[in-house]
PABAFI-862364 format. One record per residue: x, y, z negated of N, C-alpha, C in turn; residue number from 0. Coordinates in steps of 0.1 Angstrom, whole numbers, plus 5000, padded with zeros to 4 digits. Atoms other than C-alpha are relative to their C-alpha. Example, Ala and Ser with C-alpha at 12.3 -4.5 7.8 and 13.67 -1.06 7.14 Angstrom:
<nodes>
NODE;5009;4988;5000;5123;4955;4922;5009;5012;5000;0;
NODE;4991;4989;5000;5137;4989;4929;4992;5011;4992;1;
</nodes>
This chain:
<nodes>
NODE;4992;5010;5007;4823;1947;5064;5015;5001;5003;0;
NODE;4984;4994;4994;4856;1955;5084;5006;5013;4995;1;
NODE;4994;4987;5005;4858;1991;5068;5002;4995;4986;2;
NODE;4997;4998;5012;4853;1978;5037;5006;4996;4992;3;
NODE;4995;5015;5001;4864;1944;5034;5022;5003;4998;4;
NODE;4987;4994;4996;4900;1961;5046;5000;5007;4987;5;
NODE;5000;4990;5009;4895;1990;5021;5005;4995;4988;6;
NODE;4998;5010;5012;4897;1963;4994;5005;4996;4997;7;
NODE;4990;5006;4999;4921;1943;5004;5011;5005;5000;8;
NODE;4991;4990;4997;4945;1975;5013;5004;5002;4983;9;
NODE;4998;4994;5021;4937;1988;4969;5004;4986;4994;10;
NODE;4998;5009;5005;4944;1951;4963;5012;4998;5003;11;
NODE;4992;5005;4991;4975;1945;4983;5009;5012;4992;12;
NODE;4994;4992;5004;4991;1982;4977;4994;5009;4989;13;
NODE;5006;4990;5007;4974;1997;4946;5013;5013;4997;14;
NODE;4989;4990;5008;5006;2022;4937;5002;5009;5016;15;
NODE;4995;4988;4990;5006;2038;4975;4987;4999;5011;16;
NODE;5012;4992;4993;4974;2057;4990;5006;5002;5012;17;
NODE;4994;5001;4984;4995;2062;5023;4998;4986;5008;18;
NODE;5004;5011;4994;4994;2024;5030;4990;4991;4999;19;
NODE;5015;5002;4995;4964;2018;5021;4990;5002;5011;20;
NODE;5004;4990;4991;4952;2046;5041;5003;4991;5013;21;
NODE;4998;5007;4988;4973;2026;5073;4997;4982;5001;22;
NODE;5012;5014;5000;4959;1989;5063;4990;5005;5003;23;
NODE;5015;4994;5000;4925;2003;5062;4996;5002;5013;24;
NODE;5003;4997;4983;4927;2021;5100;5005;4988;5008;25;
NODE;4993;5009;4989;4946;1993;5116;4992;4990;5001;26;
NODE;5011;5010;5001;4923;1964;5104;4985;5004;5006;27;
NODE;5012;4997;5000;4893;1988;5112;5003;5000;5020;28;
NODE;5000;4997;4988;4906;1996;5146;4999;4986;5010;29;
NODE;5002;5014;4998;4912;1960;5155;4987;4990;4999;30;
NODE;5012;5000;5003;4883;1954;5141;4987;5005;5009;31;
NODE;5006;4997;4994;4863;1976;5162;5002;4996;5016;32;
NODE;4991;5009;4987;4881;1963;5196;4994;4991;4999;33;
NODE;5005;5013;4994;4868;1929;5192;4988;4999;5000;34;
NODE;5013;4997;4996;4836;1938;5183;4993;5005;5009;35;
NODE;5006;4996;4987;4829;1959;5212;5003;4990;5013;36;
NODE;4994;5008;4991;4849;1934;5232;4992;4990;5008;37;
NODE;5014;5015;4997;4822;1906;5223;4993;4999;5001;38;
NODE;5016;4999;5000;4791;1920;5216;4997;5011;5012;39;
NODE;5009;4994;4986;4788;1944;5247;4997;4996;5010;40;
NODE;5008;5007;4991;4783;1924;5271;4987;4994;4998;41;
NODE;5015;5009;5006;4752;1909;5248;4996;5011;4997;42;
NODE;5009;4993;4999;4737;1939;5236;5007;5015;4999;43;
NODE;4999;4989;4999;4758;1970;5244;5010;5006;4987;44;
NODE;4991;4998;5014;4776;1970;5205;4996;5011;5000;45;
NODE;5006;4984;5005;4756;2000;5195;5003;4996;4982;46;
NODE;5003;4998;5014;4768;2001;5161;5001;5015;4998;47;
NODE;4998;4988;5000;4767;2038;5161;4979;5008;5001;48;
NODE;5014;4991;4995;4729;2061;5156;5007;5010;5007;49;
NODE;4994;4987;4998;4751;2092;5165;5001;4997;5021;50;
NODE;4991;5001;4990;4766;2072;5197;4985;4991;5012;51;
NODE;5012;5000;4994;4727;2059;5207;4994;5009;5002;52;
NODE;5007;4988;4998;4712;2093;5202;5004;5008;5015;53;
NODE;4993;4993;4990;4737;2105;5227;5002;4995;5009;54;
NODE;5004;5005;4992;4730;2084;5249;4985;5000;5010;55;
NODE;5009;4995;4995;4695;2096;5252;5006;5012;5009;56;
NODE;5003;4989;4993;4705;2129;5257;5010;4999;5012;57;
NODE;4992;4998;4987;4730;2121;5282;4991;4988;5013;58;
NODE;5006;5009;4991;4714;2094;5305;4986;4997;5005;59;
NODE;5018;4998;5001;4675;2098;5298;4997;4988;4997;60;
NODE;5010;5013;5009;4673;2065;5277;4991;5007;4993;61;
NODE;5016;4995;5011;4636;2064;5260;5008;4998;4987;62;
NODE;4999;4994;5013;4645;2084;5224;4995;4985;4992;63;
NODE;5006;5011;5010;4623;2051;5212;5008;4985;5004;64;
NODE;4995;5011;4996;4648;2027;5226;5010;5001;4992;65;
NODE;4991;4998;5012;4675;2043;5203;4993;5001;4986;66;
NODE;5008;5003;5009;4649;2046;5177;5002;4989;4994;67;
NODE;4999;5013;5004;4649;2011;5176;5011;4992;4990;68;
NODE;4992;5001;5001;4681;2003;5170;5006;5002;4983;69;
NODE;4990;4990;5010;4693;2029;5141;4994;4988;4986;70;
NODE;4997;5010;5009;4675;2006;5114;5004;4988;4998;71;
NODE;4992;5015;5000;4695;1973;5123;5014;5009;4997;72;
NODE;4989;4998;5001;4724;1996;5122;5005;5003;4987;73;
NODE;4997;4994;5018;4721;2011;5087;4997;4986;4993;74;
NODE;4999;5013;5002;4710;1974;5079;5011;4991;4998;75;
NODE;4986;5008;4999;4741;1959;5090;5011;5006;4995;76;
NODE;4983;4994;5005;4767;1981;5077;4995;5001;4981;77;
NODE;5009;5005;5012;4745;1979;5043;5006;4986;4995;78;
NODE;4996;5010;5005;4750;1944;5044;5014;4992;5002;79;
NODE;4986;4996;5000;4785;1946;5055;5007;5001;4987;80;
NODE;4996;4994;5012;4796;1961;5023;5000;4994;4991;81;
NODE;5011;5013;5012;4771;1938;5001;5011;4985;5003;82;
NODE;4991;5012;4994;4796;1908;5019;5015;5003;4995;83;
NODE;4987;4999;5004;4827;1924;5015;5003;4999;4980;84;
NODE;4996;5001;5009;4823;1932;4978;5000;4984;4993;85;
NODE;5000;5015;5002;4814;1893;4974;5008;4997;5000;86;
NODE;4988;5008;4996;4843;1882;4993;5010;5001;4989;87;
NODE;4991;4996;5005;4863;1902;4970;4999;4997;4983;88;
NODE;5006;4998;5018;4845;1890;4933;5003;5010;4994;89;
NODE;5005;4987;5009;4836;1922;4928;4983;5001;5000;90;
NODE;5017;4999;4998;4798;1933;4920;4995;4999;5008;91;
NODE;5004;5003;4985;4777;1925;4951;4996;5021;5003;92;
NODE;5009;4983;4996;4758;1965;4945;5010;5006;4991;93;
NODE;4992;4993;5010;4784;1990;4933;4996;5017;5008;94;
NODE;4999;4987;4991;4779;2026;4943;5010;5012;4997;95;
NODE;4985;4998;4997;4806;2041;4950;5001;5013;4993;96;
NODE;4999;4989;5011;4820;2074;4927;5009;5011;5005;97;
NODE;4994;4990;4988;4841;2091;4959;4997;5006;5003;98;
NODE;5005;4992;5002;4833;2123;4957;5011;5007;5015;99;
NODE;4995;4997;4988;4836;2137;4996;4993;5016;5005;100;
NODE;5003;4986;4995;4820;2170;4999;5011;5011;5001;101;
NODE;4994;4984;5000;4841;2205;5008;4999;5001;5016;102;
NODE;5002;4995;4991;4844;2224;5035;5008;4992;5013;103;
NODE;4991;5008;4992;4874;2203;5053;4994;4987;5004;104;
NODE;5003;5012;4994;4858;2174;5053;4981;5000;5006;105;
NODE;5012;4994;4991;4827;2186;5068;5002;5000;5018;106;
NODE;4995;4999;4988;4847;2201;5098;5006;4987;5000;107;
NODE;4992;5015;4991;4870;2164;5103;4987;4989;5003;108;
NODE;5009;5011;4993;4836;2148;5107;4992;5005;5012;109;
NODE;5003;4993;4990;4824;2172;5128;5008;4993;5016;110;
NODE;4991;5008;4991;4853;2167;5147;5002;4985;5006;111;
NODE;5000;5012;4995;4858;2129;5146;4989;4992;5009;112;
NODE;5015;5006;4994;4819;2120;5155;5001;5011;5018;113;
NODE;5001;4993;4984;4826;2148;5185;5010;4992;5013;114;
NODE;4986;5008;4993;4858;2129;5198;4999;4988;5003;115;
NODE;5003;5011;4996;4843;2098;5194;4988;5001;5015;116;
NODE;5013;4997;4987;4809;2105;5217;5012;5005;5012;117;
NODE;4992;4997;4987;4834;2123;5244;5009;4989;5004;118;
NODE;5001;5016;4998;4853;2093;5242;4995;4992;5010;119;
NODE;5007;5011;4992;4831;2069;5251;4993;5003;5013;120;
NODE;5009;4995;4996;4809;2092;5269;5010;5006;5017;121;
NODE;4984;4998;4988;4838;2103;5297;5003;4987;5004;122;
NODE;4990;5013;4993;4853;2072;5303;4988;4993;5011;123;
NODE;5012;5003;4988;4816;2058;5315;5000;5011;5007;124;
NODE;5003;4990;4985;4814;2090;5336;5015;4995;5012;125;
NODE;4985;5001;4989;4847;2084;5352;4999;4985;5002;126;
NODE;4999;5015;4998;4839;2047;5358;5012;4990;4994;127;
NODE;4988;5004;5009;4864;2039;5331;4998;4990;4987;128;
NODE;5011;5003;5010;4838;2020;5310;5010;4985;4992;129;
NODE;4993;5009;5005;4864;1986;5308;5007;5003;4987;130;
NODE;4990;4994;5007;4886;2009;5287;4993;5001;4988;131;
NODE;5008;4991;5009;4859;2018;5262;5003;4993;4986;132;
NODE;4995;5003;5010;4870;1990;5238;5011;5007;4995;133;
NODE;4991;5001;5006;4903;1996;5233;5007;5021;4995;134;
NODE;4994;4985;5007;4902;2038;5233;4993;5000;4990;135;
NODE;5008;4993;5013;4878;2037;5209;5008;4998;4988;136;
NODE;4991;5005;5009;4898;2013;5187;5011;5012;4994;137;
NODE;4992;4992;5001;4925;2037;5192;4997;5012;4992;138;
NODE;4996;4986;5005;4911;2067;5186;4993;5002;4984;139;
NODE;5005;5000;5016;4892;2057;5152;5014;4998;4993;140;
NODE;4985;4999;5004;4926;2043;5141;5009;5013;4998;141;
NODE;4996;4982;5001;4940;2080;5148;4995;5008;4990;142;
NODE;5007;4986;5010;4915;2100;5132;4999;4991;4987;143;
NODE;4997;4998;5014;4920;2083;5100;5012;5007;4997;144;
NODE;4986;4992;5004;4950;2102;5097;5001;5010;5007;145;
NODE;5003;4985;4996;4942;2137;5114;4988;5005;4999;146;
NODE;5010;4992;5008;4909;2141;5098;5004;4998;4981;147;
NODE;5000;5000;5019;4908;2147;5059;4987;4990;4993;148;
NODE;5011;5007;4999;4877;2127;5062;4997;4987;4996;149;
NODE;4995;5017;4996;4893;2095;5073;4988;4995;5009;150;
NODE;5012;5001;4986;4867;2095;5105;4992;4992;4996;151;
NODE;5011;5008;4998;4834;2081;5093;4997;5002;5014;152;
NODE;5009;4995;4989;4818;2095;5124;4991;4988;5006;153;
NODE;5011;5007;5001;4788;2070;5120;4990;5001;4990;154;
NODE;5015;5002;5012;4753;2078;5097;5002;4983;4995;155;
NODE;5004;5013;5005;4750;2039;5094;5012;4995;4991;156;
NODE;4993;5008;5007;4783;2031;5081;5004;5008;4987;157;
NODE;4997;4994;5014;4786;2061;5058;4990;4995;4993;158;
NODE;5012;5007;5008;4753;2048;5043;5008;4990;4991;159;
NODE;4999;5010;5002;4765;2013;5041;5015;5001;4984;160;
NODE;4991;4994;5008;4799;2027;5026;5000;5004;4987;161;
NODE;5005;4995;5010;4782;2040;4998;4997;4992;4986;162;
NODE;5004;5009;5007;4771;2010;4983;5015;4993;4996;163;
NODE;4989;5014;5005;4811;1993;4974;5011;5014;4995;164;
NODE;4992;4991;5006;4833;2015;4949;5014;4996;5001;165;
NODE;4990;5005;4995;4862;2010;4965;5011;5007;5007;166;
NODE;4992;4989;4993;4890;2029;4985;4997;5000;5012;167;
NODE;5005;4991;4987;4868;2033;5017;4986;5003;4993;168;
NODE;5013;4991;5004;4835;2042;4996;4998;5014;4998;169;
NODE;5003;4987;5002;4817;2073;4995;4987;5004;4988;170;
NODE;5015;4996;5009;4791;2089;4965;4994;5001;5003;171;
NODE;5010;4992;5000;4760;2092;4970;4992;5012;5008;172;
NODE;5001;4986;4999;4758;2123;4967;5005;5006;5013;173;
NODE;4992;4998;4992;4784;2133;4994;4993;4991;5015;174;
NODE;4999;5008;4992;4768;2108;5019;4986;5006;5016;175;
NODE;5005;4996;4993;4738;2130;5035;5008;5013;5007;176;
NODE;4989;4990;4997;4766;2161;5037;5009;4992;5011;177;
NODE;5000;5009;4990;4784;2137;5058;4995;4995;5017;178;
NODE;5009;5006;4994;4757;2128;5081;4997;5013;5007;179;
NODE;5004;4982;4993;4747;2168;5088;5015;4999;5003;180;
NODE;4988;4996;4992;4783;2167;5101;5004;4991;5011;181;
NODE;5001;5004;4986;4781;2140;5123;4991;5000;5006;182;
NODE;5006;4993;4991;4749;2153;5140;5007;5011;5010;183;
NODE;4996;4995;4997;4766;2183;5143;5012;4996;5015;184;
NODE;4985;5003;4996;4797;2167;5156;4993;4992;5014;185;
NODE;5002;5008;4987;4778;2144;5183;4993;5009;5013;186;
NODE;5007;4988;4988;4756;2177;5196;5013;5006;5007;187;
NODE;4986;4993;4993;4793;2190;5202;5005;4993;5010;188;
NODE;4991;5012;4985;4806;2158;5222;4987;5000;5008;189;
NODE;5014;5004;4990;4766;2154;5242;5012;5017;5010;190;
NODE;4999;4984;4995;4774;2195;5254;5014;4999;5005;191;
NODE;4990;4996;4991;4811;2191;5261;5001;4985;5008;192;
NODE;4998;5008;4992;4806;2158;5280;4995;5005;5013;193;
NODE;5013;4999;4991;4780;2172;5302;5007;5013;5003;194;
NODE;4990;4991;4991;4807;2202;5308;5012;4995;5010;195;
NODE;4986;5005;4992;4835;2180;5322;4993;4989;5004;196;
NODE;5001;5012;4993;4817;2148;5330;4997;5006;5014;197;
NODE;5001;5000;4985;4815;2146;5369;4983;5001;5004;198;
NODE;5017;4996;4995;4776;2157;5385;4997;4986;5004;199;
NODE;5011;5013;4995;4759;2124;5381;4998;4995;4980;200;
NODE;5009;5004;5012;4746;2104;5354;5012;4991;4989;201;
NODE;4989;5008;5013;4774;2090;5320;5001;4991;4997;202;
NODE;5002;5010;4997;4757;2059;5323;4988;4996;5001;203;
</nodes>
């Protein structure tokens, strides 16, 4: 609802400049992401992420069926995220979106982003840095909309959800499994270089 809700209000606010949309969109998302981790981790951990639960198995030896759990409330929620935002906005509740995101650049910036985010998060708990976790993350999503070509999904559930609001943060369809094979990729990259630099003990 915060990616998209923003996205909306950014093409509504500045339709004549794609640059400040672009910086409405990160700033509201980043802020956005900050208070949500802020609030809900202490109640259940704010796993809105399958990429950032998977990787959590393989770094810590959580049961695979405990992240299992999880991934359909998360494509759920960012689903019905979207379905809310276009409401808010009286636009169609189901629109699917006509943002055509496949090439080769944006393949590699999600690679990238989904890798940057997992080391991220994934480091700071090694280094007993875990207080921090809100506000780098905020940060560094904020960032990588503007040093990936991508504009940093680096989440399966929200690209999904994304899909559904034709809008200036939606994605096609089509483009949305392409996507998805690049943040796998991208979180097997951050699991392998966490577990190079994190400290000999357990990430959390």
């Amino acid at each position: 609802m915060i990616v998209v809700g923003s996205g909306i209000a950014a093409q509504q606010l500045s339709p004549t400049d794609i640059g400040l949309q672009l910086l409405e969109n990160a700033l509201v998302t980043g802020v956005g992401l900050f208070f949500l981790i802020e609030v809900l981790g202490p109640i259940g951990g704010a796993e809105f992420n399958p990429i950032v639960s998977l990787a959590k198995v393989a770094l810590t030896g959580r049961p695979l069926v405990d992240a299992l759990r999880y991934i359909p409330f998360q494509v759920a929620g960012c689903i019905s995220g979207a379905i809310l935002a276009n409401a808010m906005f009286a636009l169609p509740v189901v629109t699917f979106s006509t943002h055509q995101r496949v090439s080769g650049p944006h393949f590699l910036s999600e690679v990238i982003a989904t890798a940057g985010l997992v080391i991220t998060i994934f480091l700071l708990v090694a280094l007993d840095k875990g207080k921090w976790i809100a506000a780098a993350v905020a940060a560094y999503i904020t960032g990588a909309y503007f040093f990936t070509s991508s504009t940093s999904f680096a989440n399966p559930a929200i690209t999904v959800g994304r899909m559904f609001s034709n809008s200036f943060a939606g994605i096609a369809p089509s483009s949305v499994l392409f996507f998805i094979a690049a943040q796998v990729v991208g979180g097997i990259v951050g699991v392998l270089i966490v577990r190079g630099l994190a400290p000999r003990k357990e990430v959390a």
